[in-house]
C-alpha positions as CSV (number, residue, x, y, z in Angstrom):
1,X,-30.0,-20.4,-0.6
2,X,-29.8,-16.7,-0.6
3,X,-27.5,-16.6,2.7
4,X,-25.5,-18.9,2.0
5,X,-25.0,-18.8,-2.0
6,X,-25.2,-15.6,-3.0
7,X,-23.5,-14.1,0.1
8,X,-20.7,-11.6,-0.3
9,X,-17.1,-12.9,-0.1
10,X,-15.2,-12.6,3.1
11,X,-12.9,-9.9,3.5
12,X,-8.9,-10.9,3.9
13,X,-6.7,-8.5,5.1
14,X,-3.5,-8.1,3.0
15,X,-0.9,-5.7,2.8
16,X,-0.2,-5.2,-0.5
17,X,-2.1,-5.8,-4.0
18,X,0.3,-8.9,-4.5
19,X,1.1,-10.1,-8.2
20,X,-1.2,-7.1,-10.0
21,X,1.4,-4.8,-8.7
22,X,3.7,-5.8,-11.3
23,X,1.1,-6.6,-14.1
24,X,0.1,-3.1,-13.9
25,X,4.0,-2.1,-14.2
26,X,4.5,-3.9,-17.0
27,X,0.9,-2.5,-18.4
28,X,2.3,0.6,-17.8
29,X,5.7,-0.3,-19.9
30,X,3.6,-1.8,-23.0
31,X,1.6,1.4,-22.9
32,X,4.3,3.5,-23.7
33,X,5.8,1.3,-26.5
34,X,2.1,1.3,-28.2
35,X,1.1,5.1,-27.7
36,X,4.4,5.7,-29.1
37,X,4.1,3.5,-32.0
38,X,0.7,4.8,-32.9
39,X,2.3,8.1,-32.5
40,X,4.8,7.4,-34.6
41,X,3.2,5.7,-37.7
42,X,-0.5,6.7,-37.4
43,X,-0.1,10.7,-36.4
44,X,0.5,13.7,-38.7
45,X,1.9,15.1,-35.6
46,X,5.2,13.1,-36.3
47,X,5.0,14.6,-40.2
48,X,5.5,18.3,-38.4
49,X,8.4,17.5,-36.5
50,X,10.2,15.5,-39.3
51,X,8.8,16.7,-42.7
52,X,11.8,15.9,-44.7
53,X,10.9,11.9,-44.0
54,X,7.5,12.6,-45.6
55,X,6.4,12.8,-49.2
56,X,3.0,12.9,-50.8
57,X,1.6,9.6,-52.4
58,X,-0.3,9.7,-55.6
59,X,-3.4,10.1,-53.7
60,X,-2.1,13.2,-52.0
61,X,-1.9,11.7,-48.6
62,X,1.5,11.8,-46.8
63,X,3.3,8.7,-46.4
64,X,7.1,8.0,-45.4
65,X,9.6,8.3,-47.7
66,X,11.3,4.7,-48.9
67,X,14.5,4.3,-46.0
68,X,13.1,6.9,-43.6
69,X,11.1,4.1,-41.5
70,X,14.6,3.4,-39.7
71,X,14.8,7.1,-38.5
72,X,11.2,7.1,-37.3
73,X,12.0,3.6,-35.5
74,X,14.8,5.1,-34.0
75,X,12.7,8.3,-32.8
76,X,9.8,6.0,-31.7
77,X,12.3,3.6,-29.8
78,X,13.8,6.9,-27.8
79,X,10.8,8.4,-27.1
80,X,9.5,5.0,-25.4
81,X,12.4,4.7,-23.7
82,X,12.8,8.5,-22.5
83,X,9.2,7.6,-20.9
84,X,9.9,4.9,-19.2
85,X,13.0,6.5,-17.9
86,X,10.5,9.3,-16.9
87,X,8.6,7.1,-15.0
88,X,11.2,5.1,-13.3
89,X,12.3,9.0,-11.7
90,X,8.7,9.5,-11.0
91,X,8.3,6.6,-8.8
92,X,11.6,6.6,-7.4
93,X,11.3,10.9,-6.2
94,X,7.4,10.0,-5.2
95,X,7.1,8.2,-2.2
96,X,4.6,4.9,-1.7
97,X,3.5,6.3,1.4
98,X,3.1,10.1,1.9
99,X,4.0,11.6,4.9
100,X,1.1,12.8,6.8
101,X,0.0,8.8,6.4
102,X,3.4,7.9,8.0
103,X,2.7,10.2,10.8
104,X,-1.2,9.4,11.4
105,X,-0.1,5.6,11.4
106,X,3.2,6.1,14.2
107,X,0.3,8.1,15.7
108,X,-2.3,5.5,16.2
109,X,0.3,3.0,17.1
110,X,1.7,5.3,19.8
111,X,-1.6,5.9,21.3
112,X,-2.8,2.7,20.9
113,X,0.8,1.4,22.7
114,X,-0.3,4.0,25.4
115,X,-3.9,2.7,26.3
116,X,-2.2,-1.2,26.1
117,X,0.5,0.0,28.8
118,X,-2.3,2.4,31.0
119,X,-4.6,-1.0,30.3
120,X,-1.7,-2.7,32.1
121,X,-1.4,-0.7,34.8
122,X,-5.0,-0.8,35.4
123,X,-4.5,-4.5,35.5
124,X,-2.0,-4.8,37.9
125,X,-3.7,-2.0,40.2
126,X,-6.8,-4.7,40.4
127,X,-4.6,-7.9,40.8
128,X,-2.5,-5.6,43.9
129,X,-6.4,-4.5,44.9
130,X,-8.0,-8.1,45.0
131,X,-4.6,-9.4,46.5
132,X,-4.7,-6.9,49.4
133,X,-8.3,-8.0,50.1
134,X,-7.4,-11.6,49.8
135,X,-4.3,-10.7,52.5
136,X,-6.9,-9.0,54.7
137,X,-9.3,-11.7,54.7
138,X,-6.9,-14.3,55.1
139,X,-4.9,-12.1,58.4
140,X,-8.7,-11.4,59.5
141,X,-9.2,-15.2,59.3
142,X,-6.0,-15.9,60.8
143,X,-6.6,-13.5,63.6
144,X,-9.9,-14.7,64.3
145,X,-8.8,-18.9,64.2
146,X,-6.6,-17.7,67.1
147,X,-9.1,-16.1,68.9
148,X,-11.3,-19.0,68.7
149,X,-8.3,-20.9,69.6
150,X,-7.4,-18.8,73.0
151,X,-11.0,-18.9,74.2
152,X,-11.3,-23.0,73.5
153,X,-8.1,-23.7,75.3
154,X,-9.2,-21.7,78.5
């Protein structure tokens, strides 16, 4: 029961991360519009860059003042977008694959080209080798039948 139940899962070779490629862009989309809305509505930080949408409430807390909800919308919705703008440059300036990966890969591929074609060659040196014995044997074989063949018929 252990090595067969409780046995790790085989590995499959794939080349990409498949269909969480894009669920982890459109994480990264919904991230923005919530870290901006919690900016937005839940951080005094917003009350230092706007203070003339804020007022105190009776309880001496600051709150928004009644209309300026569509101005801090507005800000929200153009910060979210100004990031997701941001990381559609990011991803299109940074490549997928760095360079020195490019190069190590046309590397290995190159070499391993080279040791397939000096394999080859190897290959074919033994198939002429065994072929030129096999000729030998055979024109040793032939050369000795007529031999055989001179002595019988005198």
């Amino acid at each position: 029961k252990l090595s067969r139940v409780f046995r790790r899962p085989t590995v499959v070779k794939t080349d990409s991360i498949g269909m969480w490629k894009h669920l982890l862009q459109m994480l990264v989309s919904l991230s923005a519009l919530t870290n901006c809305l919690i900016f937005a509505f839940t951080s005094s930080q917003l009350q230092q860059f706007i203070p003339e949408s804020y007022v105190t409430d009776q309880f001496g807390k600051p709150a928004l003042k009644t209309g300026a909800a569509e101005e801090t919308m507005l800000l929200m919705l153009g910060m979210e977008h100004s990031l997701i703008v941001l990381a559609a440059l990011v991803k299109s300036v940074v490549p997928s694959v760095p360079q020195h990966v490019k190069n190590g890969i046309s590397k290995r591929d190159y070499l391993y080209q080279a040791l397939l074609a000096k394999g080859r060659l190897q290959t074919m040196e033994v198939f002429a080798k065994a072929k030129a014995q096999c000729l030998e044997k055979t024109e040793e074989t032939s050369a000795g039948r007529m031999k055989l063949r001179s002595m019988m018929s005198m």
